[in-house]
Each structure stands twice: as C-alpha cells, then as structure tokens.
PADOMAR-78897 format. One record per residue (C-alpha): residue number from 0; x, y, z. Coordinates in pm, 1 decimal, m for minus. Example, Ala and Ser with C-alpha at 12.3 -4.5 7.8 and 13.67 -1.06 7.14 Angstrom:
<pados>
PADO lumse        X        Y        Z
PADO     0   1230.0   m450.0    780.0
PADO     1   1367.0   m106.0    714.0
</pados>
This chain:
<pados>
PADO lumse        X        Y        Z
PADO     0   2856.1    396.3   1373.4
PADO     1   2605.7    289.4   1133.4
PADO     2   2510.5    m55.8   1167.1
PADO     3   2425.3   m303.6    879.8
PADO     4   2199.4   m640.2    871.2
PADO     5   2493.7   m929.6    759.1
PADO     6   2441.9   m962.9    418.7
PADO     7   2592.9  m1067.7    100.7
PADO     8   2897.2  m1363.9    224.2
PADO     9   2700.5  m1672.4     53.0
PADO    10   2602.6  m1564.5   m284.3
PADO    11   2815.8  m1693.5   m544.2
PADO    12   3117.2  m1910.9   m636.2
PADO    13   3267.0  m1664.6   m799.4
PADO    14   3602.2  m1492.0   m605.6
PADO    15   3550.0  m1116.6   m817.9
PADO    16   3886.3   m902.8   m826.6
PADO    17   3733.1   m591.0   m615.2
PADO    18   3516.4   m299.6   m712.5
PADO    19   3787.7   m158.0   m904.4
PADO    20   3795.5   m444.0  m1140.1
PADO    21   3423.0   m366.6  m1241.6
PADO    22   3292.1   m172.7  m1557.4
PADO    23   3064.3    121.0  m1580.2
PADO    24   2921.6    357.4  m1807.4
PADO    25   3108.2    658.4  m1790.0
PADO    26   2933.3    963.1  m1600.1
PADO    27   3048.1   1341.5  m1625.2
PADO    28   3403.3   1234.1  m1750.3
PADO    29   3473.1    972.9  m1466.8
PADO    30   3681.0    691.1  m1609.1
PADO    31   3422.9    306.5  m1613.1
PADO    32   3637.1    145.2  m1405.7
PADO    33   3662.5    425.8  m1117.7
PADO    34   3312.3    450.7   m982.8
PADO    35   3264.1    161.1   m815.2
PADO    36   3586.2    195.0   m674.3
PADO    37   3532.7    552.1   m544.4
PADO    38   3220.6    425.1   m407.2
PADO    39   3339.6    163.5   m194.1
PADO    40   3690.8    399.5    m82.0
PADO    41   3412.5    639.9     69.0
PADO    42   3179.6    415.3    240.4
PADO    43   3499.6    215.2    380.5
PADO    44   3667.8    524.1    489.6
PADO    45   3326.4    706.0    633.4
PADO    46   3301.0    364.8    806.5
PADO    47   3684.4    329.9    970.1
PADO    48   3586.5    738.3   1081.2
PADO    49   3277.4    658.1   1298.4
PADO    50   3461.3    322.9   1445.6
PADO    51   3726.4    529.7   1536.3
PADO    52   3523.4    835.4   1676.5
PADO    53   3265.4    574.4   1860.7
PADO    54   3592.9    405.6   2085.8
PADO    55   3734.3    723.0   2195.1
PADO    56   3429.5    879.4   2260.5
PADO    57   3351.4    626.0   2510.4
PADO    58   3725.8    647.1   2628.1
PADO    59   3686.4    975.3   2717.7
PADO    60   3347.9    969.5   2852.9
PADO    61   3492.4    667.9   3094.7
PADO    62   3825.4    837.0   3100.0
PADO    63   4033.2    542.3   3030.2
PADO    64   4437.4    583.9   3095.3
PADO    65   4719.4    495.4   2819.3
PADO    66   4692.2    151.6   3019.4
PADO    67   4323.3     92.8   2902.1
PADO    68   4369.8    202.1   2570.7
PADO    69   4647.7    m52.2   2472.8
PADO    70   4502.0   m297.2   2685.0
PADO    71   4152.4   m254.7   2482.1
PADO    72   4383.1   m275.8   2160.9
PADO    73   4560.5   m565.7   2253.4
PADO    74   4205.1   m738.9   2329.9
PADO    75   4070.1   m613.1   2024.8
PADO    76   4322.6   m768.5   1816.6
PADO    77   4329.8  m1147.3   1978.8
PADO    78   3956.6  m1177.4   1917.1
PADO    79   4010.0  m1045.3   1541.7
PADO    80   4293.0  m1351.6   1523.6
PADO    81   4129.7  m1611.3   1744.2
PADO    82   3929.1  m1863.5   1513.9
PADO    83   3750.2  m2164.3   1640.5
PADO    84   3549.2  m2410.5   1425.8
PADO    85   3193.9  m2354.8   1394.0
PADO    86   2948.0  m2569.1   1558.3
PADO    87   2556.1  m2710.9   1479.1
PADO    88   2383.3  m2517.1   1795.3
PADO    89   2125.6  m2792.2   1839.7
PADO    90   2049.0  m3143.2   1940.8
PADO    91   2029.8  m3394.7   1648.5
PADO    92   2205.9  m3708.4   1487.3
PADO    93   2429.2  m3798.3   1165.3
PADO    94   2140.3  m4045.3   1012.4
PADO    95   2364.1  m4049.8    674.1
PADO    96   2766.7  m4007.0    549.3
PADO    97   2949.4  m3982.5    247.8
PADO    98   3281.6  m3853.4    164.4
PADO    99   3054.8  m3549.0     m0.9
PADO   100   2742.4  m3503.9    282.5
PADO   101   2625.0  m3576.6    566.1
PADO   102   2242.2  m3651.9    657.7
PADO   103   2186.0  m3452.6    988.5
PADO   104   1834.1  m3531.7   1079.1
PADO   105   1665.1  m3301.9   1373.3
PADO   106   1361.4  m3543.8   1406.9
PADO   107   1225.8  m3537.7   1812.4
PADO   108   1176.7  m3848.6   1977.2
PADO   109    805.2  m3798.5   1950.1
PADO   110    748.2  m3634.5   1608.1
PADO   111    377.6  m3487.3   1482.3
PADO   112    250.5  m3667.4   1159.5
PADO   113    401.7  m3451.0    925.5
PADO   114    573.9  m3457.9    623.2
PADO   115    927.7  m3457.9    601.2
PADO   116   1123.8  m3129.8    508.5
PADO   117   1477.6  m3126.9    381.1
PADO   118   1700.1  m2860.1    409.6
PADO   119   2012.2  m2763.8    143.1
PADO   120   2230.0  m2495.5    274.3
PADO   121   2405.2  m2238.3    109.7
PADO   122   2748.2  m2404.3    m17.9
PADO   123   2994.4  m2095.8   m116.4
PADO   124   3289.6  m2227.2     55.1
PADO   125   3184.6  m2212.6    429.7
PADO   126   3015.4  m2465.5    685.5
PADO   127   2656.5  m2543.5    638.2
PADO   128   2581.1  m2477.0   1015.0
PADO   129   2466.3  m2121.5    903.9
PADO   130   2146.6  m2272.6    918.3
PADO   131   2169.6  m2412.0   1217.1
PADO   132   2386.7  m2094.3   1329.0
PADO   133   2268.6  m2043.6   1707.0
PADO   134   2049.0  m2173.6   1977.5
PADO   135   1912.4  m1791.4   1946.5
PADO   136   1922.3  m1812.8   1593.9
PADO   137   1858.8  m2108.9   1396.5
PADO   138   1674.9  m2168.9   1074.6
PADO   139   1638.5  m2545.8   1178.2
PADO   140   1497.1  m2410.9   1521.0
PADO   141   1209.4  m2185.5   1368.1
PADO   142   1128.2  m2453.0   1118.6
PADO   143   1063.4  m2708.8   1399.5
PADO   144    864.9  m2448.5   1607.9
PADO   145    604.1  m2446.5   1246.1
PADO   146    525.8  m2793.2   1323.9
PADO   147    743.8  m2924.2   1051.8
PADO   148    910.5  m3163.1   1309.5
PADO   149   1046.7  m3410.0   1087.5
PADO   150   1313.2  m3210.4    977.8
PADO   151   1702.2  m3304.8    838.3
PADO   152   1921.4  m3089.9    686.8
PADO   153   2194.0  m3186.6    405.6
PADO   154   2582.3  m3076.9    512.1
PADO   155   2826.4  m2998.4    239.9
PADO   156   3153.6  m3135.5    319.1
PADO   157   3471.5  m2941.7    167.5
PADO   158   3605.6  m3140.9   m102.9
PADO   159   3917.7  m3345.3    m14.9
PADO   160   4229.7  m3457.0   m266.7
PADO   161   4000.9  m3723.4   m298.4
PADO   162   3667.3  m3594.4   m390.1
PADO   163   3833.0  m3313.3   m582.9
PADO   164   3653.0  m3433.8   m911.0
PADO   165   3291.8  m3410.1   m786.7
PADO   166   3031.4  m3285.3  m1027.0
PADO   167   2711.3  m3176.6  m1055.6
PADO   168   2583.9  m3534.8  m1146.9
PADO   169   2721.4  m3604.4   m795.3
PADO   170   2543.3  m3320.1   m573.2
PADO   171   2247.6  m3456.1   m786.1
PADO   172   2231.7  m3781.5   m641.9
PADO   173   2302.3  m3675.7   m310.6
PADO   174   2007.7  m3463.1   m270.7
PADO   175   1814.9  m3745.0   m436.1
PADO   176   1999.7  m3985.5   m187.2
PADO   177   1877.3  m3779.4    114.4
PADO   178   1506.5  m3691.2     m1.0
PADO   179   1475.9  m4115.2    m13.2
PADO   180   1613.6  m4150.8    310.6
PADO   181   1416.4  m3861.0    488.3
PADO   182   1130.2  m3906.6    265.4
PADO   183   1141.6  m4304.4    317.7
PADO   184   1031.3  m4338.0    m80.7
PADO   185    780.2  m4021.8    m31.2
PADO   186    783.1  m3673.3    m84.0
PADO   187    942.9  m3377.3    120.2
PADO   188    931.6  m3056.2    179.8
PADO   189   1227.1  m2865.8    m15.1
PADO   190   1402.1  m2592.8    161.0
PADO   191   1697.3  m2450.2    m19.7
PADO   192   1936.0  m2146.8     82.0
PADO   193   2120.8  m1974.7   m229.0
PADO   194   2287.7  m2232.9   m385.1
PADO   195   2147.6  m2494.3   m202.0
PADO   196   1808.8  m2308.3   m336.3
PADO   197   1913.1  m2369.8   m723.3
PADO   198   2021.2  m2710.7   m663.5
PADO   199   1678.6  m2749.7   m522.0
PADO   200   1482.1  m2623.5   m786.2
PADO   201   1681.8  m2803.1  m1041.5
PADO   202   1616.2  m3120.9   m828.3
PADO   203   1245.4  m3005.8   m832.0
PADO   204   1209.7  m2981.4  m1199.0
PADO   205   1430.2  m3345.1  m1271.2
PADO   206   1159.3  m3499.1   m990.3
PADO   207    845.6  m3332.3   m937.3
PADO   208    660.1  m3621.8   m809.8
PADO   209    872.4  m3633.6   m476.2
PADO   210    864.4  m3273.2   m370.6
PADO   211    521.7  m3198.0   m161.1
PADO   212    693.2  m2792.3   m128.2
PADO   213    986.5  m2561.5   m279.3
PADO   214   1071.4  m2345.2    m56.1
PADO   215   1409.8  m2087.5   m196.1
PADO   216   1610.1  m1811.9    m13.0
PADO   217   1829.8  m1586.5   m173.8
PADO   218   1907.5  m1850.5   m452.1
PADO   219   1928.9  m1707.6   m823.6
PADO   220   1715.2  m1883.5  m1102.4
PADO   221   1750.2  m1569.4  m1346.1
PADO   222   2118.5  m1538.4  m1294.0
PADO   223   2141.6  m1221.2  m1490.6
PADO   224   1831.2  m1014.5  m1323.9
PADO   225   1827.3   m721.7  m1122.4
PADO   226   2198.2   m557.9  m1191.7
PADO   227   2387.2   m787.5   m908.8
PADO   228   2771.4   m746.6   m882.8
PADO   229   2828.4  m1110.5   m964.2
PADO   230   2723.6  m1103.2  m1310.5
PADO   231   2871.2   m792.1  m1388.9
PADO   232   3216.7   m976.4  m1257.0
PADO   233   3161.7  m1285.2  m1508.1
PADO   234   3103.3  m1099.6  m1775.5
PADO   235   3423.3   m949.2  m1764.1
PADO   236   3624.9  m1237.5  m1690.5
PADO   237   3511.5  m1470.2  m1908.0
PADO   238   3595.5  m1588.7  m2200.6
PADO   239   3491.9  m1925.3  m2444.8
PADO   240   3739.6  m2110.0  m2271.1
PADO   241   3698.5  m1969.0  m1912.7
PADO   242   4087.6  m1950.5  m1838.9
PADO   243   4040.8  m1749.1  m1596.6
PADO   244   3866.0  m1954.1  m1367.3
PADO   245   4031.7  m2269.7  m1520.7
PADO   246   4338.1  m2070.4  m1390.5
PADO   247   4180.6  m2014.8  m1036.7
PADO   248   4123.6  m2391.0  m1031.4
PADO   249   4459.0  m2498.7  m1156.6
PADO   250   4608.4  m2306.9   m875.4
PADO   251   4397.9  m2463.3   m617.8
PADO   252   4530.4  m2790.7   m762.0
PADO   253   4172.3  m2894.7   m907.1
PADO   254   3983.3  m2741.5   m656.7
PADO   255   3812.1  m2356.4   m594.7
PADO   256   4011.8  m2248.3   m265.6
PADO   257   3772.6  m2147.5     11.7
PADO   258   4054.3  m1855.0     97.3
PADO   259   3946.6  m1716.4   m264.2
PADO   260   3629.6  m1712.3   m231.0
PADO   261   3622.4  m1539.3    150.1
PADO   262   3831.6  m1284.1    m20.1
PADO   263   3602.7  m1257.9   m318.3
PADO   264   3301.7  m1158.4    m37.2
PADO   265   3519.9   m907.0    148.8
PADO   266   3659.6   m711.2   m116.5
PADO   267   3272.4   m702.9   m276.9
PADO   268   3196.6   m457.3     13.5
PADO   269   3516.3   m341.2    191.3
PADO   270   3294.6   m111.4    433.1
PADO   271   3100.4   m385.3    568.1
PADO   272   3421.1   m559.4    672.2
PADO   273   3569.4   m228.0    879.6
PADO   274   3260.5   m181.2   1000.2
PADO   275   3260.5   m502.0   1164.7
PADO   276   3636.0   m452.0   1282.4
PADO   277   3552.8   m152.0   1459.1
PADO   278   3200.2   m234.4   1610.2
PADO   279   3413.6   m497.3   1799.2
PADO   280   3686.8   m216.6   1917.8
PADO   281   3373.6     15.1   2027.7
PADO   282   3230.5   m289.7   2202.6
PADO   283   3537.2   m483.6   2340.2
PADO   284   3449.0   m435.3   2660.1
PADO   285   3055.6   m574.5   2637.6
PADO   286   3086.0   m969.1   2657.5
PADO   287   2750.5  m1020.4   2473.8
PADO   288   2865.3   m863.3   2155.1
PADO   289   3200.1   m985.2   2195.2
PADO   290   3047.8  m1369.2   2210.9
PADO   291   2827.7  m1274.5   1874.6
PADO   292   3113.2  m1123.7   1727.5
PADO   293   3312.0  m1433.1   1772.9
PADO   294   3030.4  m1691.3   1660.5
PADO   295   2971.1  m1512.8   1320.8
PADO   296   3332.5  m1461.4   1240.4
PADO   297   3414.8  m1823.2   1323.3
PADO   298   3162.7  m1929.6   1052.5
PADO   299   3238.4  m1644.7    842.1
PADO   300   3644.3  m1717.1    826.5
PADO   301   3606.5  m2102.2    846.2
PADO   302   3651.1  m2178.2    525.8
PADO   303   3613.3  m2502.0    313.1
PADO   304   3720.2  m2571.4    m49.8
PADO   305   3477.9  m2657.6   m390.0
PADO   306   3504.2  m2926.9   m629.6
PADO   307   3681.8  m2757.6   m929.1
PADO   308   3430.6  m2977.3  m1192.8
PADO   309   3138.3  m2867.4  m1015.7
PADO   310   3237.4  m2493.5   m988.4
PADO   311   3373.0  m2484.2  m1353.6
PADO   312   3026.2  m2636.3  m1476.5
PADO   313   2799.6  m2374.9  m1231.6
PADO   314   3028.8  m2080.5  m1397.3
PADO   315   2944.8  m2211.1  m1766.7
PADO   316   2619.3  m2307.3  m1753.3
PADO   317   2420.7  m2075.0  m1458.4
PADO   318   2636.1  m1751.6  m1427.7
PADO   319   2764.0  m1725.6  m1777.0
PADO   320   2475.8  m1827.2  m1984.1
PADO   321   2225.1  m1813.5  m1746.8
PADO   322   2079.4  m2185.5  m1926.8
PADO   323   1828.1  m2269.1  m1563.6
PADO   324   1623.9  m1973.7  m1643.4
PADO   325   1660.9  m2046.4  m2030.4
PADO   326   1529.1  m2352.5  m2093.0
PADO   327   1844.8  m2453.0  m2191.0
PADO   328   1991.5  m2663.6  m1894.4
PADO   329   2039.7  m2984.3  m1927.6
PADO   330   2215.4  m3251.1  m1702.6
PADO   331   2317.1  m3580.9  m1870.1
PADO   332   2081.3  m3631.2  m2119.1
PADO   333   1795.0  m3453.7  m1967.3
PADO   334   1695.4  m3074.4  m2024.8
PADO   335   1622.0  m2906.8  m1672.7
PADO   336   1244.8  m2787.3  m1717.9
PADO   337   1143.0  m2535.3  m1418.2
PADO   338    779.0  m2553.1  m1611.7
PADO   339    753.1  m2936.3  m1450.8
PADO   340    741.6  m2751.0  m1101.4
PADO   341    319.7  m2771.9  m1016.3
PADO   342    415.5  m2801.6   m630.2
PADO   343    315.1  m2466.7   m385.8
PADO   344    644.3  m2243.2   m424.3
PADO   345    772.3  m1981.8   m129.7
PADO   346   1028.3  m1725.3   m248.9
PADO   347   1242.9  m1548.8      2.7
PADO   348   1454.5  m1225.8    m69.7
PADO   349   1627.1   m967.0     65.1
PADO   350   1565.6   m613.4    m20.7
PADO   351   1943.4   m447.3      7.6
PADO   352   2096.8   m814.9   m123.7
PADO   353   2396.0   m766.3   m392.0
PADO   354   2442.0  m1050.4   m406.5
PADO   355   2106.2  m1195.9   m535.3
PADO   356   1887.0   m951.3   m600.3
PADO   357   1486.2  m1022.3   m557.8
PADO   358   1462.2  m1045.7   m911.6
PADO   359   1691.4  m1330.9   m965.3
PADO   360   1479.4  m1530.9   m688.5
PADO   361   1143.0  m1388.5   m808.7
PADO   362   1194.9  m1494.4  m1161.4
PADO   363   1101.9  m1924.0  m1069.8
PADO   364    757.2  m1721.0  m1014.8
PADO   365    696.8  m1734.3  m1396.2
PADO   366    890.3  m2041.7  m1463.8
PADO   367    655.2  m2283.1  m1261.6
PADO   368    351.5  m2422.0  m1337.3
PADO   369    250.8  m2373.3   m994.9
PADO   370    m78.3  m2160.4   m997.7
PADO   371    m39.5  m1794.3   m866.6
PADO   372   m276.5  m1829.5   m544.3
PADO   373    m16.5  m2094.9   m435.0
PADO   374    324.1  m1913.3   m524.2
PADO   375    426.1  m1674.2   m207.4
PADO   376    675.6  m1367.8   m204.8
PADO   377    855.0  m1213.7     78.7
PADO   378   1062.9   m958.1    111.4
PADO   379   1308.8   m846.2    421.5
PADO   380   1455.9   m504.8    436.6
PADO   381   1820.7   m690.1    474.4
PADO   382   2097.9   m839.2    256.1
PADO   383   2223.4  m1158.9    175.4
PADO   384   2347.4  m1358.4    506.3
PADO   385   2057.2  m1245.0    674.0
PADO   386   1782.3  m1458.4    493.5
PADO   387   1943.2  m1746.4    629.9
PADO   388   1997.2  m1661.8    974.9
PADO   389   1881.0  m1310.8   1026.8
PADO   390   1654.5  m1194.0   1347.4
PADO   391   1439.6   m994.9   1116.1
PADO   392   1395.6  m1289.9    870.3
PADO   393   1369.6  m1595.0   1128.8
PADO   394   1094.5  m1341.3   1305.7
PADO   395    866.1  m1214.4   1038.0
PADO   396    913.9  m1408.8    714.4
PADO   397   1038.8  m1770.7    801.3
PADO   398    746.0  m1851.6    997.8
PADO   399    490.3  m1713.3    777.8
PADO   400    667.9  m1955.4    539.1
PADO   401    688.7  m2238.5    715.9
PADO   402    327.3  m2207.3    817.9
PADO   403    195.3  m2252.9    495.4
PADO   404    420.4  m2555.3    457.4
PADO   405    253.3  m2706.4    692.6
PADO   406    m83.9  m2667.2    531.9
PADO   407     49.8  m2819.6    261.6
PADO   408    207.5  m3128.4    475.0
PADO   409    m75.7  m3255.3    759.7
PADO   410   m458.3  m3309.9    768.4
PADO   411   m605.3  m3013.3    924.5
PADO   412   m302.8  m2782.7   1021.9
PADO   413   m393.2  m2468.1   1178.5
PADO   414   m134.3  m2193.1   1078.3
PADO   415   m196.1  m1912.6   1294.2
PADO   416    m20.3  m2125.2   1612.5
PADO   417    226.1  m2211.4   1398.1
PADO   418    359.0  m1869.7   1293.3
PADO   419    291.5  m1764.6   1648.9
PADO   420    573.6  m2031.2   1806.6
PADO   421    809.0  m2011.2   1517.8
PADO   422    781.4  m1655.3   1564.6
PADO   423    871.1  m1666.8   1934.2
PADO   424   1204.1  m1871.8   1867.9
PADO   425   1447.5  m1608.1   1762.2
PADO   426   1458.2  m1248.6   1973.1
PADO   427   1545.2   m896.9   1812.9
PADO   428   1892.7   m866.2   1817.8
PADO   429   2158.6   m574.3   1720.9
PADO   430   2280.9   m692.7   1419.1
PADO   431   2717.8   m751.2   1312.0
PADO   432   2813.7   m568.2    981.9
PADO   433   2926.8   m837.4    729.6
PADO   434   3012.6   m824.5    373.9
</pados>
C-alpha cells in the first residue's frame, strides 16, 4: 500500500462539506463540482484496493485459517473503536492555569543561560500535546536538545459552557500573560504551529519589543496564497452575514463542535483516512505499529470544542478577507502591522501541505522588516501534521531551526552541536496515513 507522511488534520477552523461541495473550472465537459469529487472517489478506492490486497496477501503467504481471519478482523476493529485520552510524553510542570490555558513549562532543574522560548500549538479542535506527541517524537524534546532549555509551551483548553464567549482579545492576553511569566518581563523566543503560528505573529507585530525570535510552522499569514482547499471552501460558503457558520455555531450552542471540525479534516482527503484503516488491518499483528497506530489516533479523534466568538471573528477577518496579510487587521483599536516585525524570522512548510500551502507561510517573508540574511525558509517533502511532529521534520529542519535560535538567544552559542543533538532525538520512522 502506498504510504503517506500525516498531513493536513490541523489547518483550519473551518469544517468544509467534502470535495464534492468544491467548485472548479470546467474541463472537457466535466461538470465544476465533479472533479474534485472524482478525484478523491479514485484515490480512496485505489487506496481500500491495496489495503485489502496487502492483508490477504500476507494471509496466504502465512496461510491463516477462517479462525485467523475473523480473529484478525475482530482485533482490527476494537483498536479502530478503542480511544484513550492523549497524554504530554515528557517530564514537566503546570507553572500557570486559567479556565482558557495552561502554562506547561519544560525548564530542567539546571537550565543553560538562555533565553526563554514559548511555544503556541496548533488549536483546530484537538489537544495541544501534538507537540509534545511522543518520547520518540516530540517537538518540545528536539527544541531542548538545541540548547533552548528554558522552554514552556502554552495548552489550549476546549472551551466550556462557561468560556463559550472567548475572543480573540482573550487568546491575546493569554499569550501576553505567558510570554511575562516565561519571559519574567523579558523577551522570548516565539514558536508557533498553524494557528498557534498566526496568533504568534499577530502577537509579534502588537509587541515587538518582547519577542528576541518568530519562529512559524505551517501557519497561514497570506490566507488566500497558493490554491489551498480551505479558501476555496470559504469562498463558497460565505456570505456578508456568514450564516452559515453562524449556523454551525448556533448548533453547537455558541460554540464550533470539535466533532465538526474532525469531520471537516477527514472528508478533505477521504484516501488518507482508508489508508490508515487498512495499514492497521495489514499490520494487526505487529505490536509496534499497532502502539503508533493507537497514539496518533487517540490525538487525532480526541476532540475539543472552539469558542464560537473567536472562530466567527478568525472566519471574517483571516480566511474571508484575508485583513493579517492586508494591512487591514486590527484588534481593538489597534491595526495589526506585520511591518513592526525587525526580530530574525524562521518559516517552516511542508511541500505536499493542503492545508497551508508554503506560500501562505512564506508570504510574512515580505511583510517583516526583518532583513533578508536573517529571515530562514525550509521546506519538508510532507504535509500538514507532519511539521509539527513529523520524523522527517523533527530530524532535518527543526534543529537547523532551533540552532539558529540559539545564536540569537546566548553569548557565544556554537550551532553545529546543537543541530547535531537535536538531530539525534527523533529516529526515522514508517510513517501512519492521516488526512
């Protein structure tokens, strides 16, 4: 079966209707609407054929009885319903709590003299441990291996009945909450996944003087670059009002489901979803995948619910009229300027990401004041998930990263040792299909 990097499950708050529900330009007399869908019938149909040929090729290789079969089946399909709740892989302590965050601060006993780095996670309706995901992958793990050993990382609590009304105003000072506390008055390091990314760089541009580094993975500043499924789905749906996400909202009783959105990121690609399925059938009997299998899909189908205020405003202002990009953002009474960003930038993409393609996280690149010679780009050859806690991207691109961080956060650093160790933290691993 062919085997894809996880990809695009974090990119957007916006639950889209399916490939079906997206328009095209017509091509030699197909109907708009069809192509996509054709598209994703093939590749989820060519997918469900290879599972399928992959089991019973091994089953009669091994010549498995009837028995085996349905007891392979009946294995298969209590680890596909089985769900536990996802789990930080590593050692550290709640340093701050709110009904909205919590502070989780990875700080050793005996740090180096660095400065501080914070880390946002993505927050699309799952559990920010994706950046903490494994003690064989972790984000948090390869950042500490840099150097950067005073480290925290911000966790997104699903809203609640009573936190329901939360707005951007709100994640605002939360992030400004935690860079005081981690920063104690002084500047950090900012490390942002997808939407933690834009909320960093809008942070960045409302308070340049406290952030030493902007570091951004997979998070869209030009929300309309680079052809990406999302925007394609908003402009279709909305309207002046937005009723149709009002609607979404109103049915979640003032909040964005977490349900909606997990079945926003399957039905994106449908494939990638079988895929996965089957891969576990073909490898129920191998413990080691089985264990992977279940640690991603616990994250994966753990979901938590948005503040409808908060997503309603991010619809409006980022995916609809793009306004971060523009010039044109503004929160309270101030206007969002990305041209107030002097700091070093690092901008992390993924090559085969639908959800946010390169362009859309390339595009702060010209927005910044930051000089060129201090602006890096990277590239991995995967999707969307995998920035975040990807072999590939944890191995090659997150400690070149982090490595010039440090340069930028300690008298003296010396990169090369720090690349090498962060580089030695996460092993090459086959990688789970995921939407």
């Amino acid at each position: 079966m062919t085997l894809r990097s996880p990809s695009g499950v974090m990119g957007t708050f916006l639950p889209v209707q399916g490939p079906a529900d997206l328009a095209v330009p017509p091509v030699c007399g197909v109907s708009p609407v069809t192509l996509r869908t054709i598209d994703a019938a093939v590749e989820t149909w060519s997918t469900a054929l290879s599972g399928m040929a992959e089991y019973w090729s091994a089953a009669i290789v091994e010549r498995r009885t009837p028995a085996d079969v349905a007891l392979d089946g009946l294995r298969w399909w209590q680890l596909i319903a089985d769900r536990r709740p996802p789990q930080w892989a590593s050692r550290h302590r709640i340093v701050r709590r709110t009904p909205l965050t919590r502070l989780r601060d990875f700080t050793p006993a005996r740090p180096a003299d660095v400065l501080p780095t914070l880390v946002l996670p993505p927050q699309a309706g799952h559990d920010s441990c994706i950046v903490d995901y494994s003690t064989s992958q972790s984000q948090m793990q390869t950042i500490l291996a840099a150097g950067l050993e005073r480290l925290y990382a911000l966790d997104w609590i699903g809203v609640t009945h009573e936190t329901r009304d939360a707005t951007i105003a709100d994640y605002l000072a939360e992030v400004h909450a935690a860079v005081q506390q981690a920063g104690n008055g002084g500047r950090v390091n900012l490390v942002g996944d997808c939407q933690g990314g834009w909320l960093a760089t809008i942070y960045a541009a409302l308070h340049p003087e406290r952030v030493n580094t902007l570091t951004i993975a997979g998070a869209p500043i030009d929300f309309h670059a680079g052809g990406a499924v999302i925007h394609e789905s908003v402009q279709m749906l909305s309207d002046d009002d937005l009723s149709f996400f009002r609607a979404l909202v109103a049915h979640g009783n003032g909040v964005l489901k977490g349900e909606y959105l997990l079945g926003g990121f399957i039905v994106i690609k449908p494939e990638n979803e079988v895929g996965k399925q089957l891969q576990l059938l073909a490898n129920v009997r191998d413990a080691r995948h089985v264990e992977r299998y279940r640690a991603f899909e616990d994250w994966f189908k753990h979901t938590q619910d948005i503040a409808g205020p908060f997503y309603l405003w991010l619809v409006e202002h980022l995916f609809r009229d793009n306004e971060l990009i523009g010039g044109a953002l503004r929160i309270g009474d101030e206007t969002v300027d990305l041209g107030r960003i002097d700091c070093p930038v690092n901008l992390l993409a993924g090559a085969t990401d639908h959800i946010t393609p390169p362009d859309q996280v390339f595009a702060l690149a010209g927005a910044v004041s930051t000089p060129a010679e201090r602006i890096t780009r990277r590239t991995t050859s995967g999707g969307h998930l995998g920035l975040f806690m990807g072999t590939e991207a944890l191995r090659d691109h997150w400690p070149v990263v982090m490595a010039a961080v440090l340069e930028h956060s300690r008298p003296r650093p010396n990169g090369a040792p720090a690349r090498r160790r962060a580089r030695s933290r996460t092993a090459r691993a086959r990688p789970i299909p995921a939407p």
